[in-house]
C-alpha positions in Angstrom: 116.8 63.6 75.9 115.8 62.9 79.3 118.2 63.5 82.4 119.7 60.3 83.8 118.7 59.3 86.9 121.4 58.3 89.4 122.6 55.1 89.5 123.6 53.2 92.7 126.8 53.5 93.9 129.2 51.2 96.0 130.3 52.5 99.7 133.8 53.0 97.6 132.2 55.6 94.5 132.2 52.5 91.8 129.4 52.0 89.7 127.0 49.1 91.6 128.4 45.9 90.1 124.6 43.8 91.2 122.8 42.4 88.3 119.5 44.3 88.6 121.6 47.8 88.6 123.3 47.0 85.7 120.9 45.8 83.5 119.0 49.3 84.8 122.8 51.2 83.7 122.2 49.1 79.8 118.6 49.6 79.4 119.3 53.2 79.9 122.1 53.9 77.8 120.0 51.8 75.3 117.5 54.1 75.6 119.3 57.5 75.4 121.5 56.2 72.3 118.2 55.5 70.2 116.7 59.1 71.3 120.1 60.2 70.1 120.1 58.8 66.8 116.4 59.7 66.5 117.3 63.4 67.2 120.1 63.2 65.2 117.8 62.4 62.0 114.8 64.7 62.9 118.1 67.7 62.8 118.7 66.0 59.0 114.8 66.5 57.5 112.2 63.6 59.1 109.8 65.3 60.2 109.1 65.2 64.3 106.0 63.3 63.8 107.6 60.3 61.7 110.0 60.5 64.8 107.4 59.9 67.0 105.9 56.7 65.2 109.4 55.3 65.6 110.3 55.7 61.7 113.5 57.8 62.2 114.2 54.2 64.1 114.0 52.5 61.2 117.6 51.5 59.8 117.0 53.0 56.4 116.8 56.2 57.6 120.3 56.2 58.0 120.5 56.9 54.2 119.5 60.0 51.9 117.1 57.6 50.0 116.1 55.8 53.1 115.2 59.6 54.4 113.7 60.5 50.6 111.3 57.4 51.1 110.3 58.4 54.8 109.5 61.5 53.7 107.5 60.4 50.4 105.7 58.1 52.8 104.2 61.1 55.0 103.4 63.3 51.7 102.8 62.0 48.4 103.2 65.6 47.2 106.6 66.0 48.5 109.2 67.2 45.7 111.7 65.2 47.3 110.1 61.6 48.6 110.2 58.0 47.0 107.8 55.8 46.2 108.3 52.4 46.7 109.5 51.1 43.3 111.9 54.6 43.1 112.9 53.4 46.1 114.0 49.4 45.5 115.2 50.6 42.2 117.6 52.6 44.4 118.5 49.9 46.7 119.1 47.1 43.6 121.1 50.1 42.1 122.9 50.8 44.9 123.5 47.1 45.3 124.6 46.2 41.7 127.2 49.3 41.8 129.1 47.6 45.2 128.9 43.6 44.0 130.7 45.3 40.1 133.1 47.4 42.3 134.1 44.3 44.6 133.7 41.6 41.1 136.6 44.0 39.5 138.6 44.2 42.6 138.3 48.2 42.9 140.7 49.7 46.0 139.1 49.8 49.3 136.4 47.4 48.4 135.7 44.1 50.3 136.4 41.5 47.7 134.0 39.0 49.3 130.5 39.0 47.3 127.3 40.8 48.6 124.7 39.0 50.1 121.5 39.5 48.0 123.9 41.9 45.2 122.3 39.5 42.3 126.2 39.6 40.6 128.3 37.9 43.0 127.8 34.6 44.8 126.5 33.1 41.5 129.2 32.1 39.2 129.2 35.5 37.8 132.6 36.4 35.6 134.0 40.1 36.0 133.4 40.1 32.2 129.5 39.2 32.3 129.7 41.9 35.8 130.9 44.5 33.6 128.4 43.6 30.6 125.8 44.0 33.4 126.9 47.0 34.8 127.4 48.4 31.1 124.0 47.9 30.5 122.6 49.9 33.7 125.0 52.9 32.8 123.4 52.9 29.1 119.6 52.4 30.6 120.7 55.8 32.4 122.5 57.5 29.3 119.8 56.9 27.5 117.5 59.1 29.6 119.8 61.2 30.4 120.2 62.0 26.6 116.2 61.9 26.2 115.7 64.4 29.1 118.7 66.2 29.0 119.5 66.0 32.5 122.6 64.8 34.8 121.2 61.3 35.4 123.9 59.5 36.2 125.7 63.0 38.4 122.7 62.7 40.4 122.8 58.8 40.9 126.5 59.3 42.1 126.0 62.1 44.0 122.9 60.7 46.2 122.6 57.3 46.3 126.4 56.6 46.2 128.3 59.4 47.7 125.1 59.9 50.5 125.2 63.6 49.0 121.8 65.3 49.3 121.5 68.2 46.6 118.3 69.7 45.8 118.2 70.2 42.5 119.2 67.1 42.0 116.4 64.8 43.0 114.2 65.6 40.0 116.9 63.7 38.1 117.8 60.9 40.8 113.7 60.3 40.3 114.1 60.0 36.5 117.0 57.8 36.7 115.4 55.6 39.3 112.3 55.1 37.5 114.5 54.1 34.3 115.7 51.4 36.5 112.7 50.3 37.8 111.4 50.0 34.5 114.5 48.3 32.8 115.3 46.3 35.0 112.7 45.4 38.2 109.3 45.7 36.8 110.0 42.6 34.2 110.9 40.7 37.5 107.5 41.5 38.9 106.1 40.3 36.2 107.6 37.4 36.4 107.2 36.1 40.3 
């Protein structure tokens, strides 16, 4: 971070209250709060060069996925990134779980609907929400029993409790492309 320069200062010590000064005081403090938040994510795994092109920037590095897909971005061969599809499969997942947890009026959710959630906003009732949802936890039983993995632990743990464990991301990936394929790729298909 780079040391502040000094501001100007009235004859009585307060900070100078003239326009120009000011917006020198915001663009500053603009400034060292993105460097912050930058710093703060290169300390939590993006690499200093994905720093540098402004990706720690990025909003979605605020996550563990959003991290997981910076890092798949800068090495294809990297145990622990996203690709794209792994990655919107995360997002609609993540989604779907907070518009079911708000259509069934679970404690300390928001009970307005999600923008862009799919399930709420569009006439959805909390039982065709829960026959939607049911169908996303049996897409991930179902490879969970076929790979005999924690699937769903490691869905819940990452993407919903913003948990990053290891040994979990081989199953995170499974689950994520079991999603993709259930449930996003037919949608491709289809625009």
């Amino acid at each position: 971070m780079k040391p502040r320069t000094s501001t100007r200062r009235e004859p009585n010590g307060r900070l100078s209250r003239r326009a120009i000064d000011r917006k020198d005081r915001d663009d500053m403090t603009a400034a060292e709060a993105k460097s912050v938040v930058i710093e703060a994510r290169v300390r939590h795994g993006i690499p200093r060069e994905y720093a540098d092109l402004q990706d720690a920037g990025r909003p979605n590095a605020g996550t563990i996925h959003g991290m997981m897909r910076i890092n798949g971005m800068q090495d294809r061969n990297d145990p622990t990134g996203l690709t794209d599809d792994q990655f919107a499969a995360a997002e609609w997942y993540i989604g779907r779980h907070m518009a079911y947890l708000r259509l069934i009026g679970a404690p300390g959710r928001p009970h307005e609907p999600m923008e862009g959630s799919g399930m709420a906003g569009q006439g959805v009732t909390i039982p065709d929400a829960i026959a939607e949802w049911n169908k996303v936890l049996r897409v991930l039983q179902d490879v969970s029993t076929e790979q005999r993995s924690p699937v769903i632990a490691a869905m819940d743990t990452i993407l919903i409790r913003q948990a990053f464990v290891h040994t979990m991301v081989g199953d995170l990936r499974l689950g994520l492309n079991a999603i993709h394929r259930a449930f996003l790729a037919g949608q491709r298909r289809a625009a």
